[in-house]
KOLDO-934110 format. One record per residue (C-alpha): x, y, z; chain; residue in one letter. Coordinates in Angstrom, 2 decimals, padded with zeros to 5 digits, m for minus. Each point is the difference from the previous one (the first is absolute). Last residue first. Layout:
N
<x = X | y = Y | z = Z | chain = A | res = A>
...
***
This chain:
239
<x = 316.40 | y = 131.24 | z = 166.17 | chain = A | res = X>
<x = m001.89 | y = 001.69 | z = m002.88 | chain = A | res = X>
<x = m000.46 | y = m000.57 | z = m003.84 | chain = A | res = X>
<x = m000.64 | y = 002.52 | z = m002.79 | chain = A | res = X>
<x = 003.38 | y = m000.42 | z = m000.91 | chain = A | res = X>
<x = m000.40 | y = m003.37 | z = m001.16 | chain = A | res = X>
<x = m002.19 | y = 000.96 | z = m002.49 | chain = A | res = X>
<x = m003.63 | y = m001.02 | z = 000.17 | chain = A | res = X>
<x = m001.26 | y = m003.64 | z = m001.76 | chain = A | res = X>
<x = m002.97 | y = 000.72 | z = m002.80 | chain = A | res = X>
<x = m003.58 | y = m001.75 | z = 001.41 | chain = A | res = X>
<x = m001.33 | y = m002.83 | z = m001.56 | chain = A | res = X>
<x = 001.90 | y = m002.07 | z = 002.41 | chain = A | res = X>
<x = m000.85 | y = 001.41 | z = 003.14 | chain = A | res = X>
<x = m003.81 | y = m000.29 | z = m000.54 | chain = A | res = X>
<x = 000.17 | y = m003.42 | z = 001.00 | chain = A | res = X>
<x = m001.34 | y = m002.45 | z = m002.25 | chain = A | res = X>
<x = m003.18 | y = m001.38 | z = 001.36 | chain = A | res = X>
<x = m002.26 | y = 000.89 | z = m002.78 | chain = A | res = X>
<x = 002.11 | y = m002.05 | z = m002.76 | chain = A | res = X>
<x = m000.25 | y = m002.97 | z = 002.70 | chain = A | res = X>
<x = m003.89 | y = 000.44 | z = m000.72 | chain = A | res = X>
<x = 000.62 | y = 000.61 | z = m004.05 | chain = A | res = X>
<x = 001.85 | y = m003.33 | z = 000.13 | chain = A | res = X>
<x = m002.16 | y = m002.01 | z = 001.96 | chain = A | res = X>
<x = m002.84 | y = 000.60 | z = m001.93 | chain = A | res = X>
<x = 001.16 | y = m000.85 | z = m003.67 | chain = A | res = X>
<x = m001.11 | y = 002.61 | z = m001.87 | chain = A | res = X>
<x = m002.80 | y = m000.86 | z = m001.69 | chain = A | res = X>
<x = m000.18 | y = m001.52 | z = m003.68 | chain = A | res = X>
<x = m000.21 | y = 002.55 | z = m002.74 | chain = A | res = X>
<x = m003.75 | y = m000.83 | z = m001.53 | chain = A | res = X>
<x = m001.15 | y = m002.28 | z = m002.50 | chain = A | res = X>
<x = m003.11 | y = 001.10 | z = m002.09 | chain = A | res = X>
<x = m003.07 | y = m000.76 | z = 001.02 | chain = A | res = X>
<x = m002.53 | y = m002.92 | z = m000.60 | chain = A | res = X>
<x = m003.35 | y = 000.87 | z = m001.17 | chain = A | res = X>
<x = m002.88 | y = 000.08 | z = 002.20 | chain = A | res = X>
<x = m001.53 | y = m003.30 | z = 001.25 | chain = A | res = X>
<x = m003.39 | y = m000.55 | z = m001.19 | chain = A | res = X>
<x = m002.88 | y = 001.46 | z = 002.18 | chain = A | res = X>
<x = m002.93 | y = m002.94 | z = 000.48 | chain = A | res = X>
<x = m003.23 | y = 000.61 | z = 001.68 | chain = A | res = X>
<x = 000.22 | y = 004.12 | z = m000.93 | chain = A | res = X>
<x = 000.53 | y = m000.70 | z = m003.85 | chain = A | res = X>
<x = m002.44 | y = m002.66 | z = m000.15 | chain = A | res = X>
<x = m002.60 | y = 002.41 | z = 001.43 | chain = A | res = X>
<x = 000.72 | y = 002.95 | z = m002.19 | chain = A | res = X>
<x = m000.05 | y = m002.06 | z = m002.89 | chain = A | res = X>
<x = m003.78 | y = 001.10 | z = m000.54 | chain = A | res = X>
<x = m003.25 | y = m001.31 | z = 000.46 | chain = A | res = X>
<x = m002.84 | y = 002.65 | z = 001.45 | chain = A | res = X>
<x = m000.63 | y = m000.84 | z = 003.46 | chain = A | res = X>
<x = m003.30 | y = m002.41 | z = 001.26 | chain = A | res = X>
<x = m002.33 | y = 001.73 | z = 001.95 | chain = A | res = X>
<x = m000.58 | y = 002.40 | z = m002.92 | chain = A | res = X>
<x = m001.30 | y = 003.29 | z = 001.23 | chain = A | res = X>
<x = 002.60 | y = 001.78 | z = m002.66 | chain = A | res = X>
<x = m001.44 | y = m002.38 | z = m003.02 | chain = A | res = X>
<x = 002.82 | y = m002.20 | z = m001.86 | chain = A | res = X>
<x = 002.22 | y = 000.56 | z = m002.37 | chain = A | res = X>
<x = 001.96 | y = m002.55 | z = m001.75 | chain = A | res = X>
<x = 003.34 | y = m000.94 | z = 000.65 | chain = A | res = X>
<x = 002.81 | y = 001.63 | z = m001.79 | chain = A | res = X>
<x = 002.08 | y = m002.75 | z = m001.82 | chain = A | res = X>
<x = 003.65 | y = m000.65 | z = m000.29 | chain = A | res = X>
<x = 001.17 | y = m002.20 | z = m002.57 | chain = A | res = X>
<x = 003.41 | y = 001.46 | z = m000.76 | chain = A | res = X>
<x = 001.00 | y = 000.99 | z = 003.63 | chain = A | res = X>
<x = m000.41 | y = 003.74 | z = 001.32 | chain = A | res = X>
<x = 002.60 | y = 002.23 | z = 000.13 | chain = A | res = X>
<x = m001.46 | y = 002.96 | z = m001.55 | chain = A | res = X>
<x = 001.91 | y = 003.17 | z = 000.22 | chain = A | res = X>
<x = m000.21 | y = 002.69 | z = 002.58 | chain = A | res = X>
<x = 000.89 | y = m002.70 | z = 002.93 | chain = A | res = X>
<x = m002.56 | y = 000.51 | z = 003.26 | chain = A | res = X>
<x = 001.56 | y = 001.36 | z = 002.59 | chain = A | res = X>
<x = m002.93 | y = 000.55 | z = 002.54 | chain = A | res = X>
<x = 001.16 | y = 003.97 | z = m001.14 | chain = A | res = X>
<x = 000.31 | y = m000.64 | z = m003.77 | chain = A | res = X>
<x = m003.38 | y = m001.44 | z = 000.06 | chain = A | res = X>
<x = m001.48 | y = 003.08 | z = 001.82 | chain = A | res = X>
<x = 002.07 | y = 002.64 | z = m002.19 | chain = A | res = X>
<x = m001.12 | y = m001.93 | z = m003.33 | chain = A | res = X>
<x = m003.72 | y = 000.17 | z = 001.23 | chain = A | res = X>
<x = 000.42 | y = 003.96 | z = 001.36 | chain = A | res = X>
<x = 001.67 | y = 000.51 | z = m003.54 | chain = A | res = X>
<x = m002.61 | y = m001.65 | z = m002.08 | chain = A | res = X>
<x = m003.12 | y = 001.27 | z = 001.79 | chain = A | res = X>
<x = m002.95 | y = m001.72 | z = m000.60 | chain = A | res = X>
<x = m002.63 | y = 000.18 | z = 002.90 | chain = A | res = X>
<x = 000.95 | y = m000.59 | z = 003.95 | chain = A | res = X>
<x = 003.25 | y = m000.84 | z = 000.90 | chain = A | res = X>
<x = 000.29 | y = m002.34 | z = 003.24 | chain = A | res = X>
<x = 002.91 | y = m000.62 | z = 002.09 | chain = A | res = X>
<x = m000.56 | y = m003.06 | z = 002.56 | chain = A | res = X>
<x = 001.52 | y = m002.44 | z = m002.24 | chain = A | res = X>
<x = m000.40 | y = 001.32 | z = m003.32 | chain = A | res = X>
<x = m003.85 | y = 000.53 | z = m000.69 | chain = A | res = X>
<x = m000.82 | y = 001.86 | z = m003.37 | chain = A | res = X>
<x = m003.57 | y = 000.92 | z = m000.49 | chain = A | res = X>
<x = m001.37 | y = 000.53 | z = m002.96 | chain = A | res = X>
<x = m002.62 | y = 002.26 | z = 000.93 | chain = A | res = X>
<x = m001.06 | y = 002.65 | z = 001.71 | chain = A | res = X>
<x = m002.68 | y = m000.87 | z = 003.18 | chain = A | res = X>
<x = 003.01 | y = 000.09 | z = 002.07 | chain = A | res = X>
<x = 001.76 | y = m003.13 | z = 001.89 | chain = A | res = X>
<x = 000.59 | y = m000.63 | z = 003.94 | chain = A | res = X>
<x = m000.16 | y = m003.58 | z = m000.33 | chain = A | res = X>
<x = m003.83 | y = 000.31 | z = 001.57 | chain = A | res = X>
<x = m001.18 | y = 002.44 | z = m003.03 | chain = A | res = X>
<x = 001.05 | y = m003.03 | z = m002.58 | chain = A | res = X>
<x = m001.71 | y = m002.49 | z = 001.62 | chain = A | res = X>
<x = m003.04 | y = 002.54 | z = 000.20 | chain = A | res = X>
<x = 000.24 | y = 000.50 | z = m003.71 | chain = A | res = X>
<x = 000.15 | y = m003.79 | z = m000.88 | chain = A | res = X>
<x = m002.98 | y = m000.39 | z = 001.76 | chain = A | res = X>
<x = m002.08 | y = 002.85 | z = m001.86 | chain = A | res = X>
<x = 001.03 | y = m001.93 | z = m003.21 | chain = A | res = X>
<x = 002.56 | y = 001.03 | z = m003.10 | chain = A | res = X>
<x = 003.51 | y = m000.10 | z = 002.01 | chain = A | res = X>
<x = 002.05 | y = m002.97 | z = m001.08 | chain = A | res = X>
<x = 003.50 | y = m000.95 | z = 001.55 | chain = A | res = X>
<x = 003.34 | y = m001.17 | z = m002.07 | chain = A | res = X>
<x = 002.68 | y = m000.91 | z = 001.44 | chain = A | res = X>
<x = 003.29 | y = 000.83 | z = m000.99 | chain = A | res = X>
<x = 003.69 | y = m001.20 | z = m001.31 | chain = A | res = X>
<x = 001.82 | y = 003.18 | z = m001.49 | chain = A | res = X>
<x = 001.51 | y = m000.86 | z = m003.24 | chain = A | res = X>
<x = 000.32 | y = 003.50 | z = m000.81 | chain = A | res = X>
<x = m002.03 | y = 000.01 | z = m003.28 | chain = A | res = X>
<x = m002.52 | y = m001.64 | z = 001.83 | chain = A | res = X>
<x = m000.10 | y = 002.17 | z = 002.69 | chain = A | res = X>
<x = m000.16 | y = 003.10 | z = m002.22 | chain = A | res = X>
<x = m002.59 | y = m002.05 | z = m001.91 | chain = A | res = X>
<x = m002.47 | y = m000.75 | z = 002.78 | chain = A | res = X>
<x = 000.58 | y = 003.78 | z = 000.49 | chain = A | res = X>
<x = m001.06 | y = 001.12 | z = m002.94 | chain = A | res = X>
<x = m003.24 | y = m002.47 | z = m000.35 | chain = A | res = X>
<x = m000.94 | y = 001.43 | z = 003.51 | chain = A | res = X>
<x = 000.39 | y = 004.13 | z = m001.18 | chain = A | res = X>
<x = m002.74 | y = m001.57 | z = m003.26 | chain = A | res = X>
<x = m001.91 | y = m001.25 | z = 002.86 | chain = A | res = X>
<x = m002.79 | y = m001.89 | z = m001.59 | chain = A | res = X>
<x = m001.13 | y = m002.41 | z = 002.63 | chain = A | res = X>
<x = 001.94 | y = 000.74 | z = 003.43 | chain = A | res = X>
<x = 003.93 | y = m000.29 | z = 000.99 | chain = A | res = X>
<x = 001.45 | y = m000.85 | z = 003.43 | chain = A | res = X>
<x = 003.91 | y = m001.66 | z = m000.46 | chain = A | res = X>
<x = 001.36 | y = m001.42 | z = 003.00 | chain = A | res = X>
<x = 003.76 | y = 000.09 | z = m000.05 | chain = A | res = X>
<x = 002.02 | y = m001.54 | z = 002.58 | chain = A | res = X>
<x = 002.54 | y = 001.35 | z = 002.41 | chain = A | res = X>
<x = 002.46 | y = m002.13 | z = 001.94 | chain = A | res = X>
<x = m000.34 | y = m003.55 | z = m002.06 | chain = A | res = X>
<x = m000.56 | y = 001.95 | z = m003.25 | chain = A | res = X>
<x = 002.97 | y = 002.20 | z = 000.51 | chain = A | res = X>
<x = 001.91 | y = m003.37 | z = 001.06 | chain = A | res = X>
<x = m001.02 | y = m002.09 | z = m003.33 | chain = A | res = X>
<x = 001.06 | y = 002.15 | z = m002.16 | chain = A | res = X>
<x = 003.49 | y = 000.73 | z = 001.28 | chain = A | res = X>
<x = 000.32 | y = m003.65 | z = 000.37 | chain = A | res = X>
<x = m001.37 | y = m000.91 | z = m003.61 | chain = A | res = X>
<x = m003.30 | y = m001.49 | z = m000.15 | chain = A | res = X>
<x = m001.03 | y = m003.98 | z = m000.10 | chain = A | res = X>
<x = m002.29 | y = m000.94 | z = m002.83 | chain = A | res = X>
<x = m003.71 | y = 000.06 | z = 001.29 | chain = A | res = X>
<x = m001.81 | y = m003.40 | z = 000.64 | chain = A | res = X>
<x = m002.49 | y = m001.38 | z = m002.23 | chain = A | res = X>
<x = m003.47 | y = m000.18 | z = 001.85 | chain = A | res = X>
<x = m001.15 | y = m003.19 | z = 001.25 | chain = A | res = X>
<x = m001.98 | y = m002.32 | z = m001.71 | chain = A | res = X>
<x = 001.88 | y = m003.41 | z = 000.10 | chain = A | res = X>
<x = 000.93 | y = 000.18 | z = m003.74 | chain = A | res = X>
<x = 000.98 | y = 003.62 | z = 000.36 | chain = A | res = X>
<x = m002.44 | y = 003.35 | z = m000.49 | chain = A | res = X>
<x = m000.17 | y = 002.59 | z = m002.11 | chain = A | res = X>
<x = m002.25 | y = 002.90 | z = 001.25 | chain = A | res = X>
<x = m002.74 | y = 001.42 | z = m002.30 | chain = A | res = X>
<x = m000.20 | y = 003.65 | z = m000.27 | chain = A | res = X>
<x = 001.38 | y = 000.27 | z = m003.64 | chain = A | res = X>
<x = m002.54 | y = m002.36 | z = m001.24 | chain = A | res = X>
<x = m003.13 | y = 001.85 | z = 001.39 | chain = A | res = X>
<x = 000.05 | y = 002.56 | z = m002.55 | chain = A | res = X>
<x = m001.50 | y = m002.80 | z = m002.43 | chain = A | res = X>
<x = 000.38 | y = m003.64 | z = m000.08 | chain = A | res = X>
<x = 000.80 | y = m001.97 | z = 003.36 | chain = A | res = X>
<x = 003.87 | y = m001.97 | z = 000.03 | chain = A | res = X>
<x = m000.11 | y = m003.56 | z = m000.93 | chain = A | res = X>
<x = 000.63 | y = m002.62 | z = 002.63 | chain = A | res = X>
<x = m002.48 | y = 000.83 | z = 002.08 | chain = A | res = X>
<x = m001.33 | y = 001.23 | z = 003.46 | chain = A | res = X>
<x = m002.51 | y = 002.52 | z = 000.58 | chain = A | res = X>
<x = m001.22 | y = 002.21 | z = 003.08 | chain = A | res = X>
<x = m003.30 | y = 001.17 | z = m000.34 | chain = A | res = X>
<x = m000.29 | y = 003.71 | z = 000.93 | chain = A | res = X>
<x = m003.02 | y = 000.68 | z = m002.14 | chain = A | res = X>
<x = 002.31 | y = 002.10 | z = m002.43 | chain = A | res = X>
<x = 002.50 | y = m003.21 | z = m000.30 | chain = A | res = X>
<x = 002.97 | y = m000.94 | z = 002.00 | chain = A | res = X>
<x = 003.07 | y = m001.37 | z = m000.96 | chain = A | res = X>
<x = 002.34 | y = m002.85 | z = 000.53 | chain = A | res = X>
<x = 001.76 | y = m001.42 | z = m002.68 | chain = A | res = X>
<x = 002.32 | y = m003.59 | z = m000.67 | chain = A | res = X>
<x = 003.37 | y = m000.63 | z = m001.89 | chain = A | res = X>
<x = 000.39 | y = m003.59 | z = m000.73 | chain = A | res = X>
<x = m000.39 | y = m003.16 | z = 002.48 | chain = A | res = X>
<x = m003.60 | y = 000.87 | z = 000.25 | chain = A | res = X>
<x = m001.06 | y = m001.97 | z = m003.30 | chain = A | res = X>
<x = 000.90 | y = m003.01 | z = 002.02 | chain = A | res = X>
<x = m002.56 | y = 000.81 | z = 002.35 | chain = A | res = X>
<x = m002.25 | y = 000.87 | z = m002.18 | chain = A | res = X>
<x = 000.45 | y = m003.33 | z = m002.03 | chain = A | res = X>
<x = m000.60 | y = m002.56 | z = 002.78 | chain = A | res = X>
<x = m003.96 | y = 000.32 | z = m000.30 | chain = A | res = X>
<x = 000.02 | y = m000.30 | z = m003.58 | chain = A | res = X>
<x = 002.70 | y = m003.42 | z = 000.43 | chain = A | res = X>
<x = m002.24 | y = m001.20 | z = 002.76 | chain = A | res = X>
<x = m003.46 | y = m000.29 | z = m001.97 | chain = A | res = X>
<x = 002.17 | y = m001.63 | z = m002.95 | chain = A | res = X>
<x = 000.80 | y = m002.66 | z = 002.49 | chain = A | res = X>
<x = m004.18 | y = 000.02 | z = 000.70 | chain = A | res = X>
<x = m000.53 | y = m000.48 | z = m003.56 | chain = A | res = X>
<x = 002.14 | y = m002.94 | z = m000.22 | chain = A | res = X>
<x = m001.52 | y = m001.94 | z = 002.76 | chain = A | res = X>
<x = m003.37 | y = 000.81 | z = m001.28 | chain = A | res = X>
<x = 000.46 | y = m001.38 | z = m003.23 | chain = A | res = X>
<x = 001.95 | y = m003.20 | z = 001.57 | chain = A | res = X>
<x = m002.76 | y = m000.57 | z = 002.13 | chain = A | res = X>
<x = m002.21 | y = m000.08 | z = m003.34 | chain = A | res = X>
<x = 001.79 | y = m002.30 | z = m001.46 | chain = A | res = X>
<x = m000.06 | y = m002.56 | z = 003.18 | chain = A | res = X>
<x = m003.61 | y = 000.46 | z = 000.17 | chain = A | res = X>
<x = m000.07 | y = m000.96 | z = m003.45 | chain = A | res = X>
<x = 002.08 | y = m002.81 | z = 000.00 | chain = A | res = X>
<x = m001.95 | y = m001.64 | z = 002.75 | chain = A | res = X>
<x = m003.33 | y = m000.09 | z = m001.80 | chain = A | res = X>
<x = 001.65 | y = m001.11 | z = m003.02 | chain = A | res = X>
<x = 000.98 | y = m002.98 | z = 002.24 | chain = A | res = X>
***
């Protein structure tokens, strides 16, 4: 009987420690239900976690949703939206470029949605020889027009020509993607994308003055020209 019990005791033990087993192993996922980061380390280890990595590497870690996949961008404006659907801005900057900081900031200032490409390897050169580009760096790439070095004016003038707005429309929450290398297979993330798949209706326009009505004007047309002219005398008439 004793015998019995004890077996039976020490079932129970095990029972219970393989319930608390489960619980650790179903904590992660519920831990995942919050706000989760994607990043990659200086080995080129890609991490996910719940907490964002220490050190510089913090603000290059994407956020990601519950189910992993990257927060979407908030819708732009119409006007926005169209100059980056018909001409968008690719951004080519190197490692310490003080002329590349200014013009991340010119676009930034602007609102101007962009992609950013890398060039600091042989590869990334040659990628950026075969789209046409200089050596001279940054490169601005709107549309098919491309400015080479940090100019201001010749920026502003090529924005203002794939009419681009000369204030900042963007949304409250909007978010440059990070850069990424120039012989990247995969593109640098941007809005530019969204913005192309799905163009929001314009604005609604003002009521115009209905249309003539067509019959009217066409029996207006067909008036002889008799009777807009003045009637002679009577003595101008012959028998």
């Amino acid at each position: 009987m004793e015998r019995r019990d004890a077996i039976l005791a020490t079932l129970r033990r095990a029972g219970a420690g393989l319930c608390a087993g489960a619980l650790v192993v179903a904590a992660p996922p519920a831990a995942a239900q919050g706000r989760m980061y994607k990043w990659k380390d200086a080995a080129g280890t890609v991490h996910y976690s719940d907490m964002p990595p220490p050190g510089p590497q913090g603000g290059q870690a994407r956020v990601l949703r519950p189910d992993g996949a990257a927060p979407s961008a908030p819708a732009l404006p119409y006007e926005l939206a169209r100059a980056v659907q018909n001409h968008p801005v690719t951004l080519y900057t190197t490692a310490r470029c003080d002329a590349c900081d200014q013009g991340r900031s010119l676009l930034a200032a602007r609102g101007i949605p962009f992609a950013e490409k890398t060039v600091n390897t042989a590869q990334d050169q040659q990628q950026l020889r075969d789209i046409g580009g200089k050596d001279e760096l940054p490169l601005l790439v709107v549309g098919k027009r491309q400015v080479a070095g940090f100019q201001a004016a010749a920026w502003n003038g090529a924005l203002d020509a794939a009419a681009y707005p000369r204030k900042t429309m963007l949304p409250p929450g909007y978010r440059t993607g990070a850069a990424a290398p120039a012989a990247s297979a995969a593109p640098a993330a941007s809005a530019a994308p969204a913005a192309a798949a799905s163009l929001p209706a314009p604005p609604p326009r003002s009521a115009e003055a209905p249309a003539p009505d067509a019959a009217a004007a066409r029996a207006q047309r067909q008036q002889p020209r008799q009777q807009a002219e003045p009637k002679k005398p009577a003595s101008d008439f012959r028998f």
